[in-house]
N, C-alpha and C positions, 0 to 999 in steps of 0.2 A: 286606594282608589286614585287613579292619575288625576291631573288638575284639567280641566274643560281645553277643549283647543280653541284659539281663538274667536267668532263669536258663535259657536255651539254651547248652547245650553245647559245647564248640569240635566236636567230631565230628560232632552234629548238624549245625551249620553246614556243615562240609566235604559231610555225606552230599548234603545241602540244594542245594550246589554243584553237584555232579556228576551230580544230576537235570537239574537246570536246564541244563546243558553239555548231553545225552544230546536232549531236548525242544528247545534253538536247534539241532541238529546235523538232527535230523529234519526242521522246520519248513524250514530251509533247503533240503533234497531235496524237499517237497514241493509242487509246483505242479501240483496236478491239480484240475480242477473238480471240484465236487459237486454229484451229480445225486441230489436227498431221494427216499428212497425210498417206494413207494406199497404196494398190495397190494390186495389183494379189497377194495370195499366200503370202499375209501379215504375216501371221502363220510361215512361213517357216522361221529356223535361215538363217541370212546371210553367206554367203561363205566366208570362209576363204581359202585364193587365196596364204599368205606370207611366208617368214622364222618366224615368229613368229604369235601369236592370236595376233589381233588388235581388240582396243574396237565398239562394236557394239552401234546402239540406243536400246533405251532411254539412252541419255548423261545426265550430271549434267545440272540441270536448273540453270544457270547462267549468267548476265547480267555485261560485265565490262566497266570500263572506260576507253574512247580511252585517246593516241594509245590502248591501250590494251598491257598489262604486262604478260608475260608471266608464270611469277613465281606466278603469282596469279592466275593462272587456279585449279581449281578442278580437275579435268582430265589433266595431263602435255600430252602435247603431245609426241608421239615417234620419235624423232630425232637424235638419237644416232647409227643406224644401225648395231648392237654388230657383226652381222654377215657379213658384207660387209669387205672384206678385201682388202685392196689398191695392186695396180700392178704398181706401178710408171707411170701413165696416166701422169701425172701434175705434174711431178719431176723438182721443180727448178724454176717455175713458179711462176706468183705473180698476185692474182685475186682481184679485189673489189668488192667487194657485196652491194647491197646496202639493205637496210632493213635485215638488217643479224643478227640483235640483235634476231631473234624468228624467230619459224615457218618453213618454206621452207628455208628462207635465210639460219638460222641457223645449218637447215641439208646440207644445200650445202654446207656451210664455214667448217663443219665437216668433208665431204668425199673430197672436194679441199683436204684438207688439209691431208688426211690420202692416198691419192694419189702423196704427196708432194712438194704442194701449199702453200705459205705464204699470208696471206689474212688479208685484208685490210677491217675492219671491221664498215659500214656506217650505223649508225641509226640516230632517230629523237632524243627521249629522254629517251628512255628507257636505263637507264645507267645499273641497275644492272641485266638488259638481257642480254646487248651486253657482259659483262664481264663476262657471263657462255659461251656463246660463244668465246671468248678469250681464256679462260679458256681449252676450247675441241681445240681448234686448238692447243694451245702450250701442252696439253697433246700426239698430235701424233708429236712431237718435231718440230712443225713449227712454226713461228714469226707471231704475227699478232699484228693490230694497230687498234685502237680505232677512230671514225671521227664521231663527233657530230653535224648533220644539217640537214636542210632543202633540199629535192634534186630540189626543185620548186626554187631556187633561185642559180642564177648561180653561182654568189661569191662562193659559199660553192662548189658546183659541181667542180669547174677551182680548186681551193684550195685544194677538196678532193684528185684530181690527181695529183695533184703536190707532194702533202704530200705521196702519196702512192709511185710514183717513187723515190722521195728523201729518203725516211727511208728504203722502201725496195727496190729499186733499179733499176724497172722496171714497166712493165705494160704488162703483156698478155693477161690476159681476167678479163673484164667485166661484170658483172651480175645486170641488171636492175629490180627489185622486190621490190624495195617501194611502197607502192598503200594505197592508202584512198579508204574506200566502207563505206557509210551510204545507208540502202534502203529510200524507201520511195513508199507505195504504189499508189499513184496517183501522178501525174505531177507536178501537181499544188501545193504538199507539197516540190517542190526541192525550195528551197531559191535561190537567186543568190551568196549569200557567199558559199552554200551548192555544187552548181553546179560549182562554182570558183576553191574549194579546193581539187575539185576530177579532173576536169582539169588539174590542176598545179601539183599538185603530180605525176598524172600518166601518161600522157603527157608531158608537160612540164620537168618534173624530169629524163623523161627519155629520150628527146631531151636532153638536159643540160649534162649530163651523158655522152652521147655517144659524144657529139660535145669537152667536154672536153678531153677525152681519145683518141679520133682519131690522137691525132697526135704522141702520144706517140706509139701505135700499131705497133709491126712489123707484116712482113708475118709470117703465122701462127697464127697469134694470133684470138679469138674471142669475140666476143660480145653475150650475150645469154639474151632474155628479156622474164618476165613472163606474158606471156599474159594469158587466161582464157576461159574456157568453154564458159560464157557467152557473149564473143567475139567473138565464133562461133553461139551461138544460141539465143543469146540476154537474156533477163529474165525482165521479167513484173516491179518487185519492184525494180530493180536495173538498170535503166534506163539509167542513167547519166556514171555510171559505167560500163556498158557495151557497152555504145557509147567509153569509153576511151580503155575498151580493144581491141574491135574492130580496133582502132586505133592504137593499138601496134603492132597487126599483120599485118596492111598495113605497118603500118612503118618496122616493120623488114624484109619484102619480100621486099620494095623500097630500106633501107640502104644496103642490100646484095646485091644489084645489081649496087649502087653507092661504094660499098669497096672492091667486087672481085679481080678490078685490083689489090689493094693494099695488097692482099694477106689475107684481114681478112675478115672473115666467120660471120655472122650474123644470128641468129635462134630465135624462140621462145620458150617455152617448153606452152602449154594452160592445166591448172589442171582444175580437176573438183572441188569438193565440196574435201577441206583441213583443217584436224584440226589444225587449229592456234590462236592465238587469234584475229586474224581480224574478225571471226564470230561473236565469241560472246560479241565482243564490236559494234556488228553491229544491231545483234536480238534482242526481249526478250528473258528472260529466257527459255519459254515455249515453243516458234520456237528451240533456241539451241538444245533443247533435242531431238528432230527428226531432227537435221541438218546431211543430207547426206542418210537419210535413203531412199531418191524414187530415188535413183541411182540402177543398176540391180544388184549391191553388196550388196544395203540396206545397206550402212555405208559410213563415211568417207575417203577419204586416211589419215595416216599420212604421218609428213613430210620424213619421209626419204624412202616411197616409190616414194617419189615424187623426189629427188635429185638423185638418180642416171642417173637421163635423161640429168642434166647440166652435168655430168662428160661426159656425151660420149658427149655431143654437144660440151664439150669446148677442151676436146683431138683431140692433132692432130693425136692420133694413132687410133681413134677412127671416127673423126669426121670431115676427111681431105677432103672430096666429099660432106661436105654436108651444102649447105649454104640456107636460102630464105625458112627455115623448120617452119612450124604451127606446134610444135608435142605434138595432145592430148593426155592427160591420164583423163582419166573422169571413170572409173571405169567401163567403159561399157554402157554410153551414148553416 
């Protein structure tokens, strides 16, 4: 067993591991062509809807290894939102994220923070993601910390919040967005380690999560969890996956009704199809490349279309009335 890289975790590692084992086990079973899928008016470019062009399919045919790295994408994702400009939402505030090294996390640890948020920055092993993510928080002059682990294991969860109050001094909101996804298209290819790892990560990590933080929480504060499209609508090859997100949206309509008293607001935000690297450490290459395309956008979001939904869920000037929220962005599914 190699020795830990610098401050990644040994558990993190282990988690790291048995992704990666779960992802060779699948890839192996899977030999089936891929036929890109079309749809009405296939011909037509897709819409562009943003402040900015955002990439359409055919994406790079590319296959990674989980977790999946970010700096290793062919396509970087858009996370930087140049044209979002902060109003002091989250002035003074202190958030944890969890999978904030990339992706969604990573744009939401961006706009906390440029709303003036210090953030607390939780991934598995991805060291030199989470530190471009560092890197953008303390570029809009806000403090953030590094916390290397597993969220499926409480030790690290009770620890991460401790550490996050102790350096930076409190605890407002929350953000729950670690998630494992390997597909698998038939049943019978889910493993029980395979079905294990997508439980504990995304259930369990986000039980742990929220049971650790509860007590630190004033009124005001929030909890915000990423649930997902296929929590509303299931999906064939992602089975197991979407029995968990399914699961995050009961839990976050039950815990908002168990923390009202206490003054804190629990939400979901459910994306549809996100370029991040949790895809394409998930598809082959040749699914990547039509990922996102049979949405009525015919593309992707990126992540920072996707993070401006945690700033108004997690403001209280914003998001004072609203607790027990599924709120999709699916692109128009």
């Amino acid at each position: 067993m190699s020795e830990p890289r610098g401050g990644v975790s040994p558990g993190a590692e282990q988690a790291a591991r048995e992704e990666r084992d779960v992802q060779r086990e699948i890839d192996r079973k899977e030999q089936r062509s891929f036929a890109p899928g079309g749809g009405e008016q296939e011909d037509e470019a897709p819409p562009q809807t943003g402040a900015r062009e955002y990439p359409v399919p055919p994406l790079p045919k590319q296959h990674l290894q989980k977790p999946g790295v970010e700096a290793e994408m062919q396509l970087q994702p858009m996370w930087d939102a140049p044209y979002y400009q902060g109003s002091g939402k989250l002035k003074d505030k202190v958030a944890l994220i969890t999978g904030a090294d990339s992706g969604i996390g990573r744009a939401v640890a961006a706009l906390f923070a440029r709303e003036g948020a210090d953030v607390a920055i939780a991934y598995l092993d991805s060291e030199e993601d989470a530190k471009v993510t560092q890197a953008a928080v303390e570029r809009e002059g806000r403090r953030a910390i590094l916390l290397s682990g597993d969220v499926a294991d409480p030790t690290f969860a009770k620890q991460a919040v401790e550490r996050t109050v102790r350096e930076l001094g409190r605890l407002d909101v929350l953000v729950n967005n670690a998630a494992f996804q390997e597909h698998a298209e038939d049943i019978e290819e889910i493993s029980e380690e395979h079905f294990d790892r997508t439980l504990k990560t995304n259930l369990y990590g986000y039980f742990h999560m929220a049971k650790a933080a509860i007590p630190h929480l004033k009124p005001g504060s929030a909890i915000i969890n990423t649930g997902s499209v296929t929590g509303l609508q299931g999906s064939k090859a992602l089975l197991d996956y979407s029995m968990t997100k399914g699961g995050i949206h009961a839990f976050t309509m039950s815990l908002a009704s168990n923390l009202i008293n206490k003054g804190v607001r629990v939400n979901a935000v459910a994306p549809g199809p996100v370029w991040t690297p949790l895809n394409p450490a998930d598809r082959q290459a040749e699914q990547v490349a039509e990922f996102g395309a049979r949405t009525p956008m015919k593309r992707p979001a990126q992540p920072e279309e996707i993070a401006p939904a945690y700033v108004f869920l997690a403001s209280p000037q914003t998001g004072s009335y609203i607790t027990g929220l599924i709120l999709p962005i699916t692109g128009g599914e």
